[in-house]
C-alpha positions as MATLAB code, in Angstrom:
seq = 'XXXXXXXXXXXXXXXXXXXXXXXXXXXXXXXXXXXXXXXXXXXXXXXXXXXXXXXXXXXXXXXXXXXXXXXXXXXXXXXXXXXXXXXXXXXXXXXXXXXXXXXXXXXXXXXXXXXXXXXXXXXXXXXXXXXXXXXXXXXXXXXXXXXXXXXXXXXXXXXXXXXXXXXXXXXXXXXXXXXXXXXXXXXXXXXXXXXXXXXXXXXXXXXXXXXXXXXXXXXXXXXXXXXXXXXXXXXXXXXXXXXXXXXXXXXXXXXX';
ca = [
      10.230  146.004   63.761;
       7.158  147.615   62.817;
       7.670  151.371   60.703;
       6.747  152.654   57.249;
       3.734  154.330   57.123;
       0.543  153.715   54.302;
       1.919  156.300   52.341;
       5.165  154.708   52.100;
       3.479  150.959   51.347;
       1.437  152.548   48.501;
       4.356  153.944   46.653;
       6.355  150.855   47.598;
       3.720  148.767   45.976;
       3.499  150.703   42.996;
       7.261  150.437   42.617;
       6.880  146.665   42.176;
       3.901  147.386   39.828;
       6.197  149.288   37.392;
       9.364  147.937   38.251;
       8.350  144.264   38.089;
       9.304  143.833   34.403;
      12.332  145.929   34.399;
      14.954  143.586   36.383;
      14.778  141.359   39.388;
      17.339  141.210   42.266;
      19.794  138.706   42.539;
      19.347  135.329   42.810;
      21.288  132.312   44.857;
      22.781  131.542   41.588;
      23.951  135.081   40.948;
      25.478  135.665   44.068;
      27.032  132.942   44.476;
      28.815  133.605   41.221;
      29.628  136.585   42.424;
      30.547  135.491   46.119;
      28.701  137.928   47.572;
      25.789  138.813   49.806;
      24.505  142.188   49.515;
      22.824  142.974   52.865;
      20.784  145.934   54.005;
      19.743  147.446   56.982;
      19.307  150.521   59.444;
      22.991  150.731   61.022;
      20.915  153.084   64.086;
      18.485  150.811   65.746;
      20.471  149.071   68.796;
      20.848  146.293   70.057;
      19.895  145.150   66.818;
      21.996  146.993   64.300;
      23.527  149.460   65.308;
      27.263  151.080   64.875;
      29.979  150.867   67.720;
      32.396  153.512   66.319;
      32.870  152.801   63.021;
      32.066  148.983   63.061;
      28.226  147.757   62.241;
      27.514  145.283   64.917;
      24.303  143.839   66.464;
      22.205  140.853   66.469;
      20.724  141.184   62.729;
      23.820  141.943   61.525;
      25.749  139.431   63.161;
      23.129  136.618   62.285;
      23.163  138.479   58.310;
      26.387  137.408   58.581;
      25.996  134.087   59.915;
      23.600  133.318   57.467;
      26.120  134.738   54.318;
      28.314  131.916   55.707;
      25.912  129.498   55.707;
      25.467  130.084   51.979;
      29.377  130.280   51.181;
      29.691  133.994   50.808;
      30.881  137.198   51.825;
      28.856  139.650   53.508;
      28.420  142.977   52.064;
      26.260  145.607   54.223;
      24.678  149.004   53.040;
      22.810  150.891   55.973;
      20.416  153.234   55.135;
      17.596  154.837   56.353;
      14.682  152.192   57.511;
      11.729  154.206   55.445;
      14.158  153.820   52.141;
      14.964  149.781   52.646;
      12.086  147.854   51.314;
      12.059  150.538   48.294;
      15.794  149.678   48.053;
      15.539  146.126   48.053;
      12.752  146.634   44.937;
      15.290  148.009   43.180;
      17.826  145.920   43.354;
      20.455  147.880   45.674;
      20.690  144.832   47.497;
      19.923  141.050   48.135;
      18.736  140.842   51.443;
      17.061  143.246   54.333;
      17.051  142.182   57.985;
      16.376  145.279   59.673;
      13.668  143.822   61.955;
      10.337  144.547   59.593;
       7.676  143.447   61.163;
       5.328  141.248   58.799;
       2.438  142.511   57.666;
      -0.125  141.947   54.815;
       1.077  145.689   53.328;
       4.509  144.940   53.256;
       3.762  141.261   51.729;
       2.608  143.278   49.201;
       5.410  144.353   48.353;
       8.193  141.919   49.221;
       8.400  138.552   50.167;
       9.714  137.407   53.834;
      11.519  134.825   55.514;
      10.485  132.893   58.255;
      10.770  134.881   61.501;
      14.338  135.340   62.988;
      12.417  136.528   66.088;
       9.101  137.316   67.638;
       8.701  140.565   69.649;
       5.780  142.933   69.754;
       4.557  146.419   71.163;
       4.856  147.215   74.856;
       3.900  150.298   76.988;
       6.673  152.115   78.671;
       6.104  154.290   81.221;
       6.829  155.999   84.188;
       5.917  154.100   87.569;
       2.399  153.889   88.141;
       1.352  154.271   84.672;
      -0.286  152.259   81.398;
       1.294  148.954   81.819;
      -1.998  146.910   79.751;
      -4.258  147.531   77.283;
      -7.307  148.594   80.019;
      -5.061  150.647   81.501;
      -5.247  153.198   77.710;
      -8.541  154.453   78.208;
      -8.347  158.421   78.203;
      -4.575  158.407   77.682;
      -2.295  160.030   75.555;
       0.190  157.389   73.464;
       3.291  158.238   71.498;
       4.729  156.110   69.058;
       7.532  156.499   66.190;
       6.393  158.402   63.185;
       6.656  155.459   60.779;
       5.932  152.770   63.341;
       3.144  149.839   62.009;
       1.962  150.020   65.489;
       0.418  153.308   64.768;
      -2.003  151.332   62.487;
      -2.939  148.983   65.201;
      -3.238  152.034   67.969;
      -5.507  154.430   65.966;
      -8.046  151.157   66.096;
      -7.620  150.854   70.195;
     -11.247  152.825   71.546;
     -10.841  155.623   74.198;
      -7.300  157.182   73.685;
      -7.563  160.585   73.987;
      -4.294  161.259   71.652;
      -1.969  159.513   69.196;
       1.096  161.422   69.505;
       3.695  160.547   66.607;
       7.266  161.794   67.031;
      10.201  160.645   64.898;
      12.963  159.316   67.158;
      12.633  156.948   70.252;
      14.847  159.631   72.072;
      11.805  162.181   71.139;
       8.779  160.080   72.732;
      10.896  159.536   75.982;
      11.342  163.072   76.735;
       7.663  163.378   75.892;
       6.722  160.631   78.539;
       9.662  161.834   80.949;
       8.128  165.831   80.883;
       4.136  164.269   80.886;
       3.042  165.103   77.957;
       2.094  161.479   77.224;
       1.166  159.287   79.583;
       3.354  156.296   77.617;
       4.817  155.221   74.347;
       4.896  151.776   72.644;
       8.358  150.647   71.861;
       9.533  146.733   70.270;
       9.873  144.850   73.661;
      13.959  144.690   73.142;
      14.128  148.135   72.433;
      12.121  148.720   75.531;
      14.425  146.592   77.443;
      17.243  148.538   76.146;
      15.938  151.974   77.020;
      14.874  150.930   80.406;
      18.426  149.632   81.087;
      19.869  153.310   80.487;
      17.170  154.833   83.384;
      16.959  152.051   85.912;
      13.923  152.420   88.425;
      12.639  155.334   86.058;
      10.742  153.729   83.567;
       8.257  150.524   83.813;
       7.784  147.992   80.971;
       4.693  146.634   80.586;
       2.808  144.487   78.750;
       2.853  143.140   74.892;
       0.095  144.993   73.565;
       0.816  144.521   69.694;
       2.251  141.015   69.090;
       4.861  140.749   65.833;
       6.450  138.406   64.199;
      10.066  139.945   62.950;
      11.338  138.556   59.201;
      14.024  139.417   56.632;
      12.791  140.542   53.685;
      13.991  139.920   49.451;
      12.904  140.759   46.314;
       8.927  140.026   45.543;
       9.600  136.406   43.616;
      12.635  135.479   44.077;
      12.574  132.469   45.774;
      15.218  130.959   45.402;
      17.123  132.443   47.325;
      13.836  132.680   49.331;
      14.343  129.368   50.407;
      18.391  129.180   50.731;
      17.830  131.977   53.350;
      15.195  129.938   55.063;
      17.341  126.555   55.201;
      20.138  128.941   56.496;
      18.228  130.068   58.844;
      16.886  126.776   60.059;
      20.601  125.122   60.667;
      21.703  128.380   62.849;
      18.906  127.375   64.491;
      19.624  124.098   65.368;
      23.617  124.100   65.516;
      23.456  126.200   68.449;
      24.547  129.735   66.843;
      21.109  131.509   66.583;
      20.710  131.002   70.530;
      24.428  132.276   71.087;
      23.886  135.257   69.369;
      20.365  135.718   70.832;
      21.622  135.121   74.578;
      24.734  137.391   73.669;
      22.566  140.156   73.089;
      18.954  139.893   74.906;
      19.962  136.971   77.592;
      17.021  134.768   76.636;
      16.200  133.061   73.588;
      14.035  135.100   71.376;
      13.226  133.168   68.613;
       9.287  132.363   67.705;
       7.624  129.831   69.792;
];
């Protein structure tokens, strides 16, 4: 999705400034000589990865997978928290992030991304009756996550009369659930997901930040760059992407 904050980017980007020269991350070749992918992600950010007991599951994680087979090796996961990942990735903890980052110009900065492996975007949840659109904002208090990329697109909206950032999904619910804001902005799967656990309570409404979701490697290194991509591209069309994505959302969610 959509969460480290400027701060964050500008040390990020001044990691691959002075790290650059030092060592680059691993490429096709190199893995597959060792035989292993070296994935990262959250491991707390359902239904997309996520653990169920002790096992990491979700849709990322299951497509990471999917796509480690595709290239003819074993998946290896770290989870860790989402501000840390992209700094990770620079250096060189692991191969590949898909921990749904949203792609931005700040974080191409930084890294370099895949092609989507889905398309989702902000939406206003809310109790019935309130925000569902981007008219509806005017003189209304928002809350969104702490490290959220939304929060860049919100402070531009005119007429809010509050930003409130709070740094757990759980957090801005009770905040909309007690009134103190009138919504929150959520990724339009997590919304779904929320919405599922208080039916009737809460409305979804409308995609007010579009985003296109990518995984994410080392600034450069394109090679494996592009084996990711092709990887990607034959889950695609063999069927699998749209077996996971109905397994877990009931609808197709790749880009259109």
């Amino acid at each position: 999705m959509n969460r480290p904050t400027l701060h964050r980017f500008t040390l990020l980007v001044a990691a691959v400034t002075l790290g650059s020269s030092v060592a680059s991350a691993a490429t096709l070749a190199e893995a597959r000589r060792a035989g292993v992918l070296h994935l990262a992600t959250e491991g707390g950010y359902a239904p997309f990865n996520y653990y169920k007991g002790k096992t990491l599951t979700g849709f990322e994680v299951e497509l990471g997978d999917a796509v480690a087979k595709q290239l003819g090796l074993k998946p290896q996961w770290t989870t860790i928290v989402f501000e840390s990942l992209l700094i990770g990735l620079q250096q060189n903890k692991y191969d590949l992030v898909i921990a749904s980052h949203g792609i931005t110009p700040e974080r191409l900065k930084a890294v370099d991304f895949t092609n989507p492996h889905y398309c989702s975007g902000g939406v206003l949840v809310s109790l019935p009756g309130g925000p569902r659109k981007l008219a509806d904002l005017r003189g209304k208090v928002v809350t969104l996550g702490v490290n959220t990329s939304y929060l860049q697109y919100a402070q531009k909206l005119p007429g809010l009369k509050d930003i409130k950032t709070l740094p757990t999904t759980s957090d801005q619910l009770t905040a909309v659930l007690v009134k103190r804001a009138d919504t929150m902005v959520l990724d339009r799967f997590n919304a779904i997901d929320v919405a599922r656990t208080m039916p009737g309570k809460l409305q979804i409404g409308d995609v007010i930040f579009p985003e296109r979701i990518g995984m994410a490697v080392h600034k450069g290194n394109t090679e494996l760059l592009n084996a990711v991509n092709g990887a990607l591209a034959k889950l695609m069309a063999d069927g699998t992407y749209e077996k996971l994505s109905r397994k877990y959302f009931g609808q197709d969610v790749r880009c259109p």
